[in-house]
C-alpha positions as CSV (number, residue, x, y, z in Angstrom):
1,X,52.6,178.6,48.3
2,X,54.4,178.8,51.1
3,X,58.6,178.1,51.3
4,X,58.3,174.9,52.9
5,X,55.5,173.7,50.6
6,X,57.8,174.9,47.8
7,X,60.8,173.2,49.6
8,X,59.3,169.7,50.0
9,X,57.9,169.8,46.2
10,X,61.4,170.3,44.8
11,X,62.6,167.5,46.7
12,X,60.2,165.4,46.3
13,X,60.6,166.1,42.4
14,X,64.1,165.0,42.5
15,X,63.6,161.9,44.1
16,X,60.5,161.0,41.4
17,X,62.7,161.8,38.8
18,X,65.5,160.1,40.3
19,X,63.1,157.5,40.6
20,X,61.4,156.8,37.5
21,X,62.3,154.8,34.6
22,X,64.7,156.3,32.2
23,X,63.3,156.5,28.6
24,X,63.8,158.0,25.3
25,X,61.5,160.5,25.6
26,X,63.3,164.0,25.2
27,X,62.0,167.7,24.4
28,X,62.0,168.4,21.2
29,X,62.4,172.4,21.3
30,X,61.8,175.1,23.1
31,X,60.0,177.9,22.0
32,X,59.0,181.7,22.6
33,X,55.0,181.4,22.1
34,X,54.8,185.0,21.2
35,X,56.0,186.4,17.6
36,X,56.6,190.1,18.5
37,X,56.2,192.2,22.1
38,X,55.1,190.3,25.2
39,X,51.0,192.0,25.4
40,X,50.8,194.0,28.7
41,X,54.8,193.4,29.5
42,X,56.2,197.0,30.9
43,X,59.5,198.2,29.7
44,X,61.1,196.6,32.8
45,X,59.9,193.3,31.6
46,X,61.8,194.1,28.3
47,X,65.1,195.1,30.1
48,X,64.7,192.2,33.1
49,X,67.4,189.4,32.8
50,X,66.6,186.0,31.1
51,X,64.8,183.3,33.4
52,X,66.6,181.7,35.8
53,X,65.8,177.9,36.5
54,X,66.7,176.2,39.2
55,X,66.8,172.7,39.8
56,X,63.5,171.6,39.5
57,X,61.9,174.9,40.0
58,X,61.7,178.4,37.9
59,X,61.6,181.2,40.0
60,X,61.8,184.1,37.4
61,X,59.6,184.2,34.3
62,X,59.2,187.2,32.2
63,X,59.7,185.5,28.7
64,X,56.7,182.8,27.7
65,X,58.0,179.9,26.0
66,X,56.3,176.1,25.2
67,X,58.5,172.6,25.8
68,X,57.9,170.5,23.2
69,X,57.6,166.9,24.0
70,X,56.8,164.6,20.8
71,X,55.6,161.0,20.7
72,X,57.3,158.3,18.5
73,X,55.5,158.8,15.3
74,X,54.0,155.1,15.3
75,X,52.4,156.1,18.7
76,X,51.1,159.3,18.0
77,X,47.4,159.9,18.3
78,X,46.8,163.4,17.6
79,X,45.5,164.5,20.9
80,X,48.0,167.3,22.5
81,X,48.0,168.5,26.4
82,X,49.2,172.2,27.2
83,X,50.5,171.4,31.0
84,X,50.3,174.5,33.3
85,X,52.5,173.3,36.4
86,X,51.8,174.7,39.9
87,X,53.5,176.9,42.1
88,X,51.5,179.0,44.1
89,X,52.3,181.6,41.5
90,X,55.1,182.2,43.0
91,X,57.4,179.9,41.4
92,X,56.9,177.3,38.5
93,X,57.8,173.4,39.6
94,X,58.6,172.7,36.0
95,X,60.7,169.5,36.3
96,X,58.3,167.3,38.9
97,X,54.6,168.7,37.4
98,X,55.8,169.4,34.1
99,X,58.6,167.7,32.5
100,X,57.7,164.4,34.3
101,X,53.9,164.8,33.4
102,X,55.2,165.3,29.6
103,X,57.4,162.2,29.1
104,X,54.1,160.1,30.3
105,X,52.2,161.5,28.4
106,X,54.4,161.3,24.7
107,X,54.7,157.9,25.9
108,X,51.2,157.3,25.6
109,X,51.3,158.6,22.1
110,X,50.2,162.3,23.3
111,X,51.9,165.6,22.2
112,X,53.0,168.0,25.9
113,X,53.7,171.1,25.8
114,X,55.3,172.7,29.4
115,X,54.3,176.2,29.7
116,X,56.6,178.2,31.2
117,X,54.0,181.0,32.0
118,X,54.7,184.7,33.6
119,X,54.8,184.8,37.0
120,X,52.5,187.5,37.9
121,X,54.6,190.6,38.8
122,X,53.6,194.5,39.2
123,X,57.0,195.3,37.6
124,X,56.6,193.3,35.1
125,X,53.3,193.5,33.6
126,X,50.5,196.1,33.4
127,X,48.0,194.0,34.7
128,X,49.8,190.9,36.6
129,X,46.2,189.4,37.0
130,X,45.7,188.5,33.0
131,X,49.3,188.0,31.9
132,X,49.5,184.1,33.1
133,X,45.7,183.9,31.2
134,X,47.3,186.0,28.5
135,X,50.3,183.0,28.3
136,X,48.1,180.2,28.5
137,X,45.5,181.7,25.8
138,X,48.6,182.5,23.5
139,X,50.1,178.8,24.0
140,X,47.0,176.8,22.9
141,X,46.6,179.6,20.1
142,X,50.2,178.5,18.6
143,X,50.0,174.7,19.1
144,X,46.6,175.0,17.2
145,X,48.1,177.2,14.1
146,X,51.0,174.7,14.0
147,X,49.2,171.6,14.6
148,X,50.6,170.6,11.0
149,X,54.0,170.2,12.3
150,X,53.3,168.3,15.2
151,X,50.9,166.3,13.9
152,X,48.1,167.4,16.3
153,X,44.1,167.3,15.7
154,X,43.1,170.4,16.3
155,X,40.0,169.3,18.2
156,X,42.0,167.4,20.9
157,X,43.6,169.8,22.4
158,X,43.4,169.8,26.3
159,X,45.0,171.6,29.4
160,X,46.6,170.3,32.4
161,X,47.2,172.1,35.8
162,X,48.5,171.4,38.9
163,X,47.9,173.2,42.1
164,X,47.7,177.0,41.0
165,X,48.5,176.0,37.5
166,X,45.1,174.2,38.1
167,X,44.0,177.5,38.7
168,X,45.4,178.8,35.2
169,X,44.2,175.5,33.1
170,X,40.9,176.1,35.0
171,X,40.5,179.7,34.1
172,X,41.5,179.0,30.3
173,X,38.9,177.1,30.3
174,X,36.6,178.9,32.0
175,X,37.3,182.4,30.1
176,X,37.8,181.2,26.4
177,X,35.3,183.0,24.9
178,X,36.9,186.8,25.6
179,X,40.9,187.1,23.8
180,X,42.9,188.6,26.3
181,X,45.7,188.2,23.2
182,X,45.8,190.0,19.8
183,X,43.9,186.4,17.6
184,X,43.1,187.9,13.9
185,X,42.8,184.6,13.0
186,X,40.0,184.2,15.8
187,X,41.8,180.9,16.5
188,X,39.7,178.4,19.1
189,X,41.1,179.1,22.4
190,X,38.6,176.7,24.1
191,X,40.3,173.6,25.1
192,X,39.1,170.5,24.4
193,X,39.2,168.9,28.1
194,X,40.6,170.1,30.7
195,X,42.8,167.9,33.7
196,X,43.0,169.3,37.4
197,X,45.4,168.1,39.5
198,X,44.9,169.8,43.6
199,X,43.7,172.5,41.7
200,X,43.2,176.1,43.3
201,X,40.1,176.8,41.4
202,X,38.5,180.1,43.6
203,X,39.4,183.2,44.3
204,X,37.0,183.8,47.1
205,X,38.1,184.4,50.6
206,X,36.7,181.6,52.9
207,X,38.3,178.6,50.3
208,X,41.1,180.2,48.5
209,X,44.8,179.5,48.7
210,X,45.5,183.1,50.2
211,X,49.1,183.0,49.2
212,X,48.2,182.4,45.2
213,X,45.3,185.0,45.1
214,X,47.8,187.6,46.7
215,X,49.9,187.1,44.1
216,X,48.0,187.0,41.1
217,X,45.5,189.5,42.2
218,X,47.5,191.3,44.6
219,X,46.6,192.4,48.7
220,X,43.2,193.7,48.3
221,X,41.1,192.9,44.8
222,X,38.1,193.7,44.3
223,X,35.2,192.1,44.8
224,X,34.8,191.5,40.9
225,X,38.0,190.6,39.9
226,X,38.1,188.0,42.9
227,X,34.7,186.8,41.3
228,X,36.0,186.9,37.8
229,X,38.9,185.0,38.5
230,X,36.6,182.5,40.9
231,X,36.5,179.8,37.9
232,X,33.3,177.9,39.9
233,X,31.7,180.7,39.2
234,X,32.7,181.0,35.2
235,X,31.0,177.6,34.0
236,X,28.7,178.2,31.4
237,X,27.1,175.3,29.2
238,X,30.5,175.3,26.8
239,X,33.0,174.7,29.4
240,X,35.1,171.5,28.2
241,X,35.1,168.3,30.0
242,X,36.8,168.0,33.3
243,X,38.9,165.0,35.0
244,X,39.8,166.3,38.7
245,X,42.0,164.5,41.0
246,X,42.6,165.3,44.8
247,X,43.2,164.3,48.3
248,X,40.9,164.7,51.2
249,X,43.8,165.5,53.1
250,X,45.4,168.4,51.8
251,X,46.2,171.0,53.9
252,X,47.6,173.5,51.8
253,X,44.7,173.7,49.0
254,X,41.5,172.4,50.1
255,X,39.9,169.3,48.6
256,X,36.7,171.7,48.4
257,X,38.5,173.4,45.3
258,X,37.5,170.7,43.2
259,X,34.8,169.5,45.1
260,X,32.7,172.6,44.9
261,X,34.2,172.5,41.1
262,X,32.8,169.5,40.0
263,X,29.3,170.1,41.9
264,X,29.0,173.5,39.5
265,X,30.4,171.3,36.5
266,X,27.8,168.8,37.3
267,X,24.8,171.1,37.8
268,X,25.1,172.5,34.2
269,X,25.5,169.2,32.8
270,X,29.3,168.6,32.2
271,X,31.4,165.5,32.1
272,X,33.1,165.5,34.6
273,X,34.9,163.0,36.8
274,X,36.5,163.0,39.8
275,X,39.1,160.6,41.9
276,X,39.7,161.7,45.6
277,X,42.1,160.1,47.4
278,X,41.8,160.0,51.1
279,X,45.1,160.7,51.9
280,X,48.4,162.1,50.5
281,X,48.7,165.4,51.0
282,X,49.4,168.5,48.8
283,X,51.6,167.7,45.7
284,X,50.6,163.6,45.9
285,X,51.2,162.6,42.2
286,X,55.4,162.8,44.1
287,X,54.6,159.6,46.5
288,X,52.0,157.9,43.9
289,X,53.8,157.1,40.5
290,X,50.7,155.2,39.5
291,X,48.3,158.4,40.1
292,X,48.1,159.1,35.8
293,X,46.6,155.2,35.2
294,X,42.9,156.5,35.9
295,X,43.6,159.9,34.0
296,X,44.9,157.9,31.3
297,X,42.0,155.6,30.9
298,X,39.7,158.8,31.2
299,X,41.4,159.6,28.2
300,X,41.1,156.3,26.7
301,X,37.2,156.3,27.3
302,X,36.6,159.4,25.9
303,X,38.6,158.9,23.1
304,X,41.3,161.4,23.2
305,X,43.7,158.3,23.6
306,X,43.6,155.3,21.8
């Protein structure tokens, strides 16, 4: 994502949070998703520095760790949302996409989880392509071992990206059915449904948000890794329901992303939904507050929220 994109998002976070309502709603913990060594970290990644968060945004993310936001108990209705906030790879906008996203939805009586995922780095990581995938498999493994203590239904558990976080959420549930993570418990790490916000969704040359494939999959991938990570091209018959949202005005990922996303979806007989908005640009859900009212009654009709 490019430093101006990056530069209007974090402002444009401030002023929604500035903006919204101020409620009870507070995390409850934050937590280190993994119980021993980081899979595929490097010994540079063990000696690195501990994250650094900026207002707003987290620029520096070696260490994997879930926000837990909890509904009031009378609320609660099992279902639970891992949210995977954009950033173009490059940085994580973990106040406007996730925080914010969180508190609406443990108001709504749904358990959110913030991912605070690794941002892909060569120094870091063996393969900087699978550790985010590694992250986001490893998150939805935990909140479904510990679903007791959050009072979650295992079988309503969904992910939620934005932007290239879209591209993560999409590609965990897209690529459930191989562990990139040690599971001896052969937990499910298919989620339930899955919510894309201006999603990146392909890796493929002509459509792709060129700054987010370089750095997940580096200057010059291969033709089958850019495939393999192309998540129109991953559906297969179990791939969870879908609830995209868009403008046709975006200029930093194209509206095709979800577009071609939701034709593929469609063709192997899906659910899937789909709001476009014709204009708003690239982060939108910052100018319209009112953007999770159709998600939520997505939700409601499906019966992960009632």
């Amino acid at each position: 994502m490019a430093t101006s994109l990056i530069r209007k998002l974090f402002f444009a976070g401030i002023h929604f949070c500035l903006i919204c309502t101020v409620n009870s709603i507070h995390a409850q913990e934050i937590l280190e998703i993994y119980p021993g060594k980081i899979p595929g970290a490097t010994v540079a990644a063990s000696n690195a520095t501990n994250d650094t968060k900026y207002p707003g945004l987290i620029r520096h993310s070696v260490i994997p760790t879930v926000e837990v936001f909890l509904p009031a108990k009378d609320k609660a209705n099992g279902t639970a949302v891992l949210i995977c906030p954009g950033g173009g790879y490059s940085v994580i906008v973990y106040e406007g996409e996730g925080i914010s996203t969180a508190k609406r939805f443990a108001e709504n009586g749904i358990a959110a989880f913030v991912l605070k995922y690794r941002l892909p780095n060569d120094s870091f990581s063996v393969d900087k392509s699978v550790a985010p995938l590694q992250d986001a498999q490893q998150a939805i493994k935990y909140i479904r071992e510990n679903a007791g203590k959050w009072n979650v239904d295992i079988h309503k558990v969904g992910v939620v990206g934005f932007s290239a976080g879209g591209h993560l959420a999409s590609t965990l549930a897209t690529h459930f059915n191989k562990s990139y993570i040690d599971n001896p418990k052969k937990t499910n790490l298919r989620p339930d449904f899955q919510v894309l916000v201006y999603p990146v969704i392909t890796m493929q040359e002509n459509l792709t948000h060129k700054d987010s494939r370089k750095k997940l999959l580096g200057a010059e991938p291969s033709k089958e890794k850019v495939d393999l990570f192309s998540n129109e091209l991953q559906i297969s018959d179990s791939t969870p329901p879908a609830y995209l949202t868009h403008t046709a005005d975006d200029n930093v990922v194209d509206v095709d992303n979800s577009i071609n996303y939701f034709e593929a979806l469609r063709k192997m007989k899906i659910a899937v939904e789909m709001h476009i908005y014709p204009k708003g640009g690239h982060g939108f859900i910052f100018r319209q507050p009112g953007w999770m009212d159709t998600l939520l009654l997505w939700m409601k009709n499906n019966k992960w929220l009632n």
